[in-house]
N, C-alpha and C positions, 0 to 999 in steps of 0.2 A: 912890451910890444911883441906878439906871436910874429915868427916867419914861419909861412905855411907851402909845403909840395904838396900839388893833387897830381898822383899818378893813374891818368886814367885817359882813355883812347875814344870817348863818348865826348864830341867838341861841342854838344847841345847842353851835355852836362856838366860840363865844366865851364862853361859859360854862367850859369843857372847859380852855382855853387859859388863864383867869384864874386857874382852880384848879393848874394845871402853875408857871402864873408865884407864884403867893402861895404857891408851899412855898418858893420859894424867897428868904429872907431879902436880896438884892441889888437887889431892886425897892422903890421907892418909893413908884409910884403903877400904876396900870393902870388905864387910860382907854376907854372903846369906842365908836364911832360906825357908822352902818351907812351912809352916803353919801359919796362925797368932799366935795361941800359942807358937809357937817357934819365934815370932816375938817379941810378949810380955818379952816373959822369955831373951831373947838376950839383946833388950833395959833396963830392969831393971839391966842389970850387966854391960850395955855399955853404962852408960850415958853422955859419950860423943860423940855417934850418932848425926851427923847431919840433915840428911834427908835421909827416910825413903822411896822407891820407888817400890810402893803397884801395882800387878796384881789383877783386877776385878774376873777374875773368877779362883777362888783356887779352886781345890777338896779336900775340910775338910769341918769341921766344922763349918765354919766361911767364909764367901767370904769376898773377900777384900774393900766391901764400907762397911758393917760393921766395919772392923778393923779400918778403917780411923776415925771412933766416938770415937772406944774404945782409941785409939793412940791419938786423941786431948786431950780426955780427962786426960788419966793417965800420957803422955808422953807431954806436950803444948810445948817445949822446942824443939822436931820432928820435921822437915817440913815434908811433905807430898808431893810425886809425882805418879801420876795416871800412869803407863803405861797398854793400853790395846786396844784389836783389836777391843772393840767398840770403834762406831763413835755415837751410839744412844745420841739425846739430853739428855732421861732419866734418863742417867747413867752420862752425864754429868755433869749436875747440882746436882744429885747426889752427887757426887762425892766432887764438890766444896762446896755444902752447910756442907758436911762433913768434911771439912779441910782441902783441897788438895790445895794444890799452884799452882799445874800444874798437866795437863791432856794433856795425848800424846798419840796419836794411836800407836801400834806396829810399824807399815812402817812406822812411822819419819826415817830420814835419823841419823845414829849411833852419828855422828857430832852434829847433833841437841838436842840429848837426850843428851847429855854431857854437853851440854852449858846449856842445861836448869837446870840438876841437879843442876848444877855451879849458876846460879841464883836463885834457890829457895833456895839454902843453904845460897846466900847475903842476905836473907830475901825479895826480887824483887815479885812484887806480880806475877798477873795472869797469864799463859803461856799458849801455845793452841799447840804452832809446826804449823810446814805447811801442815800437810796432813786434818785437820781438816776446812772446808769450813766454814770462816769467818761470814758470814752473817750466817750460822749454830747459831753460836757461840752468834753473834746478839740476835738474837731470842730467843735463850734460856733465855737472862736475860732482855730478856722483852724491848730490842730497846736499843739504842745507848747509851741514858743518864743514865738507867743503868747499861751500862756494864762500862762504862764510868767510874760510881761511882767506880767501882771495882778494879779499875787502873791496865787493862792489858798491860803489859809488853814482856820481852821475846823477844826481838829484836837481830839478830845477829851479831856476832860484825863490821859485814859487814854491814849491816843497820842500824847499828848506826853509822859508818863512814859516811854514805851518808845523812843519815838526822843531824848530826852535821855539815857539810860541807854546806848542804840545810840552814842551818838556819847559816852559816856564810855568807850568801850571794854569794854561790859559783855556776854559773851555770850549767846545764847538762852537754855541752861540758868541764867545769872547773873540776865537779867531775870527767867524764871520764877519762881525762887528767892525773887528781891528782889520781886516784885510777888506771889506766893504763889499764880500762875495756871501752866496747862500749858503745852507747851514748844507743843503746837498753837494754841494763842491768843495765843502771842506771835508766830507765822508768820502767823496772821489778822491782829493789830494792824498788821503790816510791811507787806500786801498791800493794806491800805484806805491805809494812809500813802503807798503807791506811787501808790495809785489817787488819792489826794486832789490831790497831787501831780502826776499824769500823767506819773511818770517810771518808767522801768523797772528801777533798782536803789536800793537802802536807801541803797547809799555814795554814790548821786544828790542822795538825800531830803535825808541827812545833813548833804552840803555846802552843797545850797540852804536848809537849816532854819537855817546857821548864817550863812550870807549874809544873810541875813534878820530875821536874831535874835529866832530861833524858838527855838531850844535855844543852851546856849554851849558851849566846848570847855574 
């Protein structure tokens, strides 16, 4: 059972966010503060917070990539998840150089922010969401082999069906079949797995998913 902080000063959006997290039976607790100092003061009396899901631009005293230094450092036991309506590279890496498991634009789909919270609290590393343009993401950390190093993750449980199914030797029309979708969204599912990835073939994805032990063989 996840305990979750949303530190964030938007009470239409964190309302929104609550209602997304409480369908979903894997949460425990869901907590809300609008300041980082009251983010501070929460976690020292709720040290069993699991992940801590920080808005960039707070109006206080503190915005939230600072919090994210102060939160590794006093709180290391915290995951960290970025939500935020930038897309700027700057704040990205930002972001991540400061702690953060996962960086999600505002318009990720409600579905997506929940699975993600859900994997950075497995300890899963890097996450991006789908609204954020992959080769963006590339770039930021300097080309492929570094992102590479970074081991991003974050696959949905839908894309990890198709790429375990891929790497059982199941063809297109086989996963179609087996997953009861067209043969065109299972060439969608391959091409975000590419993109999540940053690599340019599935038999890329495959061998780095099993390196990884993402999927097994």
């Amino acid at each position: 059972m996840i305990h979750v902080l949303l530190v964030e000063d938007s009470s239409v959006f964190v309302m929104g966010l609550k209602l997304a997290l409480q369908s979903d039976s894997g949460f425990a607790s869901i907590e809300s503060v609008a300041t980082p100092g009251a983010a501070v003061a929460f976690l020292n009396a709720h040290p069993e917070t699991d992940v801590a899901v920080v808005d960039i631009s707070l109006e206080s005293e503190t915005d939230g990539l600072t919090l994210l230094g102060i939160l590794r450092e006093a709180f290391p036991a915290v995951r960290t998840l970025v939500l935020s309506h930038y897309k700027t590279p700057a704040y990205i890496l930002k972001a991540i150089s400061s702690g953060a498991s996962a960086y999600l634009a505002k318009d990720s789909a409600p579905v997506s922010i929940v699975e993600a919270i859900a994997d950075v609290a497995d300890g899963k590393s890097l996450f991006f969401g789908e609204t954020i343009d992959a080769d963006r993401i590339t770039r930021i950390f300097g080309g492929r082999e570094n992102l590479l190093a970074r081991k991003p993750q974050g696959l949905t449980p839908r894309e990890l069906e198709v790429l375990q199914l891929t790497t059982s030797g199941y063809s297109n029309s086989q996963i179609a079949s087996a997953l009861e979708i067209t043969l065109n969204t299972v060439d969608s599912y391959k091409e975000r797995i590419k993109g999540k990835f940053g690599l340019d073939s599935i038999v890329e994805c495959v061998a780095f998913a099993v390196k990884m032990g993402l999927v097994s063989v």
